[in-house]
BANUNU-353450 format. One record per residue: x, y, z of N, C-alpha, C in turn. Coordinates in steps of 0.2 Angstrom, whole numbers, plus 2048, in hexadecimal, padded with zeros to 3 digits. Layout:
# residues N
XYZXYZXYZ
...
//
This chain:
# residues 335
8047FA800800800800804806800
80980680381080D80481080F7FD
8138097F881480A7F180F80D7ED
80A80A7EF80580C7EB8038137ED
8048147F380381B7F48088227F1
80F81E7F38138237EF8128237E7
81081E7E480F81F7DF8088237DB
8058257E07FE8287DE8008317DF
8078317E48088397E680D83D7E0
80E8377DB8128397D580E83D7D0
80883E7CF80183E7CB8058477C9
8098497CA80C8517C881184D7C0
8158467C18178467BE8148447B7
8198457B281683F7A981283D7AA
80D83B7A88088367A880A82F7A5
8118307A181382A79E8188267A2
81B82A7AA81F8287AF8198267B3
8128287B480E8267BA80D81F7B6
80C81D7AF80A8177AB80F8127AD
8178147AD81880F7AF81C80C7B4
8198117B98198107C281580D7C2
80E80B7C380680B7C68048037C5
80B8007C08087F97C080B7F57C4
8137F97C58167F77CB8147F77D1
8127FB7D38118017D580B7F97DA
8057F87D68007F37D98027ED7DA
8087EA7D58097E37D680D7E67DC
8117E97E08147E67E680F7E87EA
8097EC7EA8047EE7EC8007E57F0
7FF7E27E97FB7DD7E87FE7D97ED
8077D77ED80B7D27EF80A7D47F6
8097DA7F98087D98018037D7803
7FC7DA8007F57D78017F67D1802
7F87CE7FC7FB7C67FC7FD7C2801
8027C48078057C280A8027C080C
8057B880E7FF7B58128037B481A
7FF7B181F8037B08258027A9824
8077A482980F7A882B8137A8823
8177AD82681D7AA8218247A9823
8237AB82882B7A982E8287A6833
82C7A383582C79E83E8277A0841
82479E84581F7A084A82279B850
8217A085782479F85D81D79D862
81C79886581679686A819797873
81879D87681C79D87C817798881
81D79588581779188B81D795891
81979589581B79A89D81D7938A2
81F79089E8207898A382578489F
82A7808A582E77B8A182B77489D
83077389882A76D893828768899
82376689682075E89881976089E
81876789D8107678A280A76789C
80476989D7FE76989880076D895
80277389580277B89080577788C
80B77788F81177488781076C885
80C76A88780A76688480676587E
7FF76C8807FB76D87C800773876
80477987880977A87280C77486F
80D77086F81176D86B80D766867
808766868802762864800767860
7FE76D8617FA77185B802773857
80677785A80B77885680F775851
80E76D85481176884D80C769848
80476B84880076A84480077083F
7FE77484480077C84280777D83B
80B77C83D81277A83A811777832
80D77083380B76E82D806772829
80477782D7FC7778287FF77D824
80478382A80778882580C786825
80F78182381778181F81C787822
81C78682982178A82C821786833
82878B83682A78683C825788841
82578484682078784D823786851
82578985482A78585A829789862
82A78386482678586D82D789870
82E78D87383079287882D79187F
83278C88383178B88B83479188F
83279689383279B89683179B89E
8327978A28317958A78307988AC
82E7998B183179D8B982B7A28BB
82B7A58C18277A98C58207AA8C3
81D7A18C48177A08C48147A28BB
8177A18B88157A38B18187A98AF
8197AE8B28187B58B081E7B58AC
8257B28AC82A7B58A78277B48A0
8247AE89D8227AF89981A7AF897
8197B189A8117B58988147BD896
81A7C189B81B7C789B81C7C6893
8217C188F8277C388B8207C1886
81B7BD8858167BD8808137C4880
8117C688680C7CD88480F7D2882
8167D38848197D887F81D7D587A
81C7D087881D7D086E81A7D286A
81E7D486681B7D78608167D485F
80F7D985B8087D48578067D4853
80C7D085180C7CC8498097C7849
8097C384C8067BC84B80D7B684D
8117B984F8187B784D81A7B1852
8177B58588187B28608127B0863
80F7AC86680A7AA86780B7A886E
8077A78748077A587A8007A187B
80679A87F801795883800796887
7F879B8897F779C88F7F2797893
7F179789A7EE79189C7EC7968A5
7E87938A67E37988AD7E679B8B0
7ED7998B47F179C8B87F47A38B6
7F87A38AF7FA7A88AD7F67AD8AC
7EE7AE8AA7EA7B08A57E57B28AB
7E47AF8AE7DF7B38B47DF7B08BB
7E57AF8BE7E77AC8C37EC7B58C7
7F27B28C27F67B78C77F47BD8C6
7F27C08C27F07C78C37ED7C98CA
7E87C48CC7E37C68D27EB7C58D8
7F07C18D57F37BD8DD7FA7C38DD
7FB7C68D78027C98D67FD7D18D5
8037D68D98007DE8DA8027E18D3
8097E08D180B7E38CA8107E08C7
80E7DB8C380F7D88BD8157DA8B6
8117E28B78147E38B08107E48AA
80C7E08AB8097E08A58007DC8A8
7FC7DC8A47F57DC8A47F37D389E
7F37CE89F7F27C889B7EB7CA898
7E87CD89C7DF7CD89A7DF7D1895
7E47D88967E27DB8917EA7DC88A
7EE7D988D7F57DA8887F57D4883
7F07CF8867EF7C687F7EB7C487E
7E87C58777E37C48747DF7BB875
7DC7BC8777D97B48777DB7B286F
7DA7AB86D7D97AA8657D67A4867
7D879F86C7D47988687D5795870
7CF7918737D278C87A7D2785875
7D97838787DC77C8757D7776879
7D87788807D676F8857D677388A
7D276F8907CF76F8947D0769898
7D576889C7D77648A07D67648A7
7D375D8A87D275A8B07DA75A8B3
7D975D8BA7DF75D8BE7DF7568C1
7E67518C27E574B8C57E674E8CE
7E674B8D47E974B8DB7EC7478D9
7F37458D97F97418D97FC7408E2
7FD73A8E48017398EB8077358E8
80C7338ED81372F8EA80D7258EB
8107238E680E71B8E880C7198EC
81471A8F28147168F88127188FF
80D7218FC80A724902806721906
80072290B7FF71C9107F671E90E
7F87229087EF7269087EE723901
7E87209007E671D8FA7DF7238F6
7DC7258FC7D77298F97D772E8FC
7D37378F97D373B8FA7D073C904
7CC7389067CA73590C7CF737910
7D472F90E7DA72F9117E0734913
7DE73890E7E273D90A7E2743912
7DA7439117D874A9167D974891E
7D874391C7D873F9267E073F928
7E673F9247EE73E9277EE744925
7EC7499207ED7509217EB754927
7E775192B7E275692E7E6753936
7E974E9357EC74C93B7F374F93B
7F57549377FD7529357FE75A934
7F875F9377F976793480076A932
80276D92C80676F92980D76A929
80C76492981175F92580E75D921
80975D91D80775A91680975F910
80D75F90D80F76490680D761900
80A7668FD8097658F880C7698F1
80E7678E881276B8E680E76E8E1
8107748DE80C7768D681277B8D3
8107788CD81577D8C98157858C9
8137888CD81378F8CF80C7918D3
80D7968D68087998DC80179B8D6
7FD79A8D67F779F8D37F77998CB
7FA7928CC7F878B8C77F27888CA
7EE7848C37E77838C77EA77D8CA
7F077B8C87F17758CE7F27798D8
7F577E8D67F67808DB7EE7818E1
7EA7878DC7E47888DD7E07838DF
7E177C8DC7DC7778DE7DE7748E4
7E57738E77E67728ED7E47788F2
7E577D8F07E17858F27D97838F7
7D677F8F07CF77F8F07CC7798F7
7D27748F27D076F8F97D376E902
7D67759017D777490A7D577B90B
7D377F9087CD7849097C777F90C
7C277B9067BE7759077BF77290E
7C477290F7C676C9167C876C91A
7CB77591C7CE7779207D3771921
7D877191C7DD76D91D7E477391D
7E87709227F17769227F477191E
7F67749177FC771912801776911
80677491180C77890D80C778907
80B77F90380D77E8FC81577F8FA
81877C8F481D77A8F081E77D8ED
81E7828EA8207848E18267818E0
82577F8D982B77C8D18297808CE
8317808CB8327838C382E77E8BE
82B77A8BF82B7778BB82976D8BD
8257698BA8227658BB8257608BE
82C75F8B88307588B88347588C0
83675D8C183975C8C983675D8CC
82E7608CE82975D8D28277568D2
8267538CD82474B8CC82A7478CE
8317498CC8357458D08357458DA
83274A8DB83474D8E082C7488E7
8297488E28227458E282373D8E1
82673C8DF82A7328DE82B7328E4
8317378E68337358EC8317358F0
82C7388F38297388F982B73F8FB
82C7438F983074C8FD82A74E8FD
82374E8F881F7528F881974D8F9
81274E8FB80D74B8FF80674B8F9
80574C8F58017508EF8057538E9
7FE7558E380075A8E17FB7588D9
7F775E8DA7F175F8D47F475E8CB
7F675A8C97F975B8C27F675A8BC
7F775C8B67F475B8B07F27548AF
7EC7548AC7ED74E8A97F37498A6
7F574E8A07FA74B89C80174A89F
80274D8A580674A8A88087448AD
8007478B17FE7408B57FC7388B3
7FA7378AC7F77318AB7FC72E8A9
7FF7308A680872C8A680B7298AD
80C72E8B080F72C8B78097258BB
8047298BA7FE7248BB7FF71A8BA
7FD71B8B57FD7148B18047138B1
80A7148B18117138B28127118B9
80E7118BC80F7108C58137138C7
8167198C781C71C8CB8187238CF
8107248CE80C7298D38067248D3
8027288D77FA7248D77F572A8D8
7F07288D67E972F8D57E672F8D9
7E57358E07DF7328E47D97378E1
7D873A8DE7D173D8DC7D27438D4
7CF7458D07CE74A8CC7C974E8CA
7CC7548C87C875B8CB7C275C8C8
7C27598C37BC75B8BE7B67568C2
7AF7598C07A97568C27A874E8BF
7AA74E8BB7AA7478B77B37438B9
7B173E8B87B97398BA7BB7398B0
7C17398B27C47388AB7C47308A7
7C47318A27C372A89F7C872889E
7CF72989F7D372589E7D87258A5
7D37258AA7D27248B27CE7238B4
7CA71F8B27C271C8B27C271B8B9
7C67178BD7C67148C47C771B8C8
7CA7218C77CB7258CD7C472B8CC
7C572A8D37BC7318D57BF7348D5
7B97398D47BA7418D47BC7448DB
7BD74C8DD7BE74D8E27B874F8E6
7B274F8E07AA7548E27AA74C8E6
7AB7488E57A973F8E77AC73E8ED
7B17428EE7B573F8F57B47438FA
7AF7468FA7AE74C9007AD751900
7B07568FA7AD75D8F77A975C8F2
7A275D8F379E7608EE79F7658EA
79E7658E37A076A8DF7A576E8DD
7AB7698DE7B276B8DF7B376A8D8
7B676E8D37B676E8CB7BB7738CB
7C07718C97C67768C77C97738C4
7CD7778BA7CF7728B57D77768B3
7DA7768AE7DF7788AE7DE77A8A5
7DB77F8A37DA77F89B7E1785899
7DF7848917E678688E7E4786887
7E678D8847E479087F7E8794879
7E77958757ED79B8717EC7A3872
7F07A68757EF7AE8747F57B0871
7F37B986E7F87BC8697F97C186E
7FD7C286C7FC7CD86F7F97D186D
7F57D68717F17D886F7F27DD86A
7ED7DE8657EF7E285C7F17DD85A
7F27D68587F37D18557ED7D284F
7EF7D38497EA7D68457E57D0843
7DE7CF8427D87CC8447D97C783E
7DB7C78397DC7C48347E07BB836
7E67C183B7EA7BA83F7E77B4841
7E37B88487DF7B684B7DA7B1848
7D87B38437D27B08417D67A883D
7D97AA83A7DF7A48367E27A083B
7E47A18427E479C8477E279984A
7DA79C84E7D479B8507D279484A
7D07948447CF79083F7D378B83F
7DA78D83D7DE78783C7DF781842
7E17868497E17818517DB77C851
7D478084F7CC77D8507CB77684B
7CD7768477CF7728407D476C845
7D976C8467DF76A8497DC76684F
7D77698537D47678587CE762857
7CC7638527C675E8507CA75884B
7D07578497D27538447D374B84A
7D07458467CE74084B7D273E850
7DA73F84D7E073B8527DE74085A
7E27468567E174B85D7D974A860
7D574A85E7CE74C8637CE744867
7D073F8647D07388697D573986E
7DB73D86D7E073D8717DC741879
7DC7458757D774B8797D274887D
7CD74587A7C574087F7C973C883
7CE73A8827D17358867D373688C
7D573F88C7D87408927D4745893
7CE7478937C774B8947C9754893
7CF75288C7D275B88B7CE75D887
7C875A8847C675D87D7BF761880
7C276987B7BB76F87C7B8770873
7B27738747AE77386E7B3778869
7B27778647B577D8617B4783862
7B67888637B578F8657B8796860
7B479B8627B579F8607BB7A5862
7BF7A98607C47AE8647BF7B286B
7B87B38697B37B586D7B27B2872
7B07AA86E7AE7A78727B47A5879
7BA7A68787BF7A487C7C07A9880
7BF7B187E7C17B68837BC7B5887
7B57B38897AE7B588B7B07AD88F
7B47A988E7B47A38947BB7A5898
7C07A88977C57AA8987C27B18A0
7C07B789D7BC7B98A27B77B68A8
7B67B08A67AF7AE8AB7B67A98AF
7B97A58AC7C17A28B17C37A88B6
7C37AF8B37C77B48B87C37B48BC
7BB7B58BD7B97B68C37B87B18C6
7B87AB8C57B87A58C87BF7A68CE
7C57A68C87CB7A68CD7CD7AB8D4
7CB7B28D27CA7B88D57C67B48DE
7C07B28DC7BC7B28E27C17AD8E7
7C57A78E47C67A28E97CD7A68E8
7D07A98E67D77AC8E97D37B18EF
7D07B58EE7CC7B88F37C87B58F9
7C77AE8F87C37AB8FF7CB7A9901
7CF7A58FF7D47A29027DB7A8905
7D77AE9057DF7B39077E47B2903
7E57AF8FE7E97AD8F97EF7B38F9
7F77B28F97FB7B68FA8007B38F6
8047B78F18087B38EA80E7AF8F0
8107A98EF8167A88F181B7A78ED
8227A68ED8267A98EB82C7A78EB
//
């Protein structure tokens, strides 16, 4: 459009010199409008080290994504201070389209309410574009703990105030949040844990150092069916189906206890709507192709196809969800 503008401010000159500007002048006009996206790499940031749900779900869509526009996608693990170094370094990326973030509840409408100043605003600095999965959190104990069911679980905590610990990958994760929830629930005293990161909390959780810990599915049912942890309950109102045998937690004594751990694509915000739109479609496509949707019902990650609207309007109704129970629970960043 520049050229073609500069070429329209010549109109003083020959009319034979504007003739033979004006064809140029449109075709490189034509060749930007043309441009399609992407044409260089695209960057998928996750605010966590590989091997939890976020980076999980980046790197399912992004091998797909990859194929569909013939360019690289490649995950960027950005780990530390409960999500926020790389939730920071996603909001202030450029919004080309270039850099994308996997956000997921903690980062996106958690810490804001738990953290005074940030630096930056998630609500308003990263555009929703598409929710990937919506995953049930497992309770994980070590094997050789003496508690088999969530029961057991509250009756040796409730005996034992402030030596039961439990871990989560950063203060204001809904893994964190759902242990939050259930010793709010049950007036239980636990210590919480932060990791940087999942793999050395599960090692840590083998050994017996730690007493719980709410984790992804996609992490947990490996550890699960490998027999190196065991499941006494999951967060979701429905039991998972590829944990048929383990209750809920609404089943073990708390009523109505329902907290998930979902994950989605956002841009920066000004990510021009064309983008958005050509992501939104491509992810939704990506998510309904049969391999992935089985993969998905298996581990109870699959949500209905949605819209960029539809995502900022469930992404809002999660903030005030989380807001109240950070609010009921005194909830205070730890660090």
């Amino acid at each position: 459009m520049t050229k073609f503008t500069s070429t329209l401010r010549q109109a003083r000159k020959p009319l034979s010199a504007l003739c033979l500007l004006l064809p140029l002048a449109l075709l490189g006009t034509a060749a930007i409008a043309a441009d399609p996206y992407p044409v260089k790499p695209i960057s998928i940031v996750v605010a966590y080290a590989p091997g939890g749900q976020g980076d999980t779900f980046a790197r399912i869509v992004g091998e797909r994504l990859g194929t569909v526009y013939k360019q690289p996608v490649l995950v960027d693990n950005k780990p530390g201070v409960s999500g926020t170094i790389g939730t920071r370094f996603a909001a202030k990326a450029k919004n080309d389209g270039y850099t994308l973030f996997l956000g997921q509840t903690g980062e996106i409408t958690v810490n804001r309410v738990l953290m005074k100043d940030m630096g930056y605003d998630p609500m308003k600095e990263l555009t929703p574009v598409v929710l990937i999965g919506n995953a049930p959190l497992v309770m994980l104990a070590p094997v050789d703990a003496p508690y088999n069911t969530v029961a057991e679980f509250i009756q040796m905590a409730r005996a034992k105030p402030g030596e039961f610990s439990y871990g989560s990958v950063g203060a204001g994760t809904p893994g964190h949040l759902s242990a939050v929830a259930l010793g709010l629930g049950l007036k239980l005293d636990m210590v919480h844990v932060p990791y940087k990161g999942v793999g050395p909390l599960l090692s840590d959780l083998i050994a017996g150092r730690l007493q719980a810990f709410f984790s992804s599915a996609s992490a947990a049912v490996p550890q699960v069916k490998g027999g190196k942890l065991k499941a006494l309950a999951v967060t979701t109102p429905q039991r998972m189906s590829s944990l048929p045998q383990v209750p809920t937690i609404a089943e073990s004594g708390l009523p109505g206890f329902s907290y998930t751990l979902w994950g989605g694509l956002f841009a920066p915000a000004g990510t021009p709507a064309s983008v958005i739109d050509s992501l939104n479609r491509e992810v939704n496509a990506i998510l309904a192709s049969p391999d992935i949707r089985a993969r998905f019902d298996a581990d109870n990650l699959a949500v209905p196809k949605n819209s960029p609207t539809e995502f900022a309007t469930y992404v809002r109704a999660e903030s005030v969800k989380f807001e109240k129970l950070v609010k009921d629970a005194n909830l205070k960043l730890e660090q």
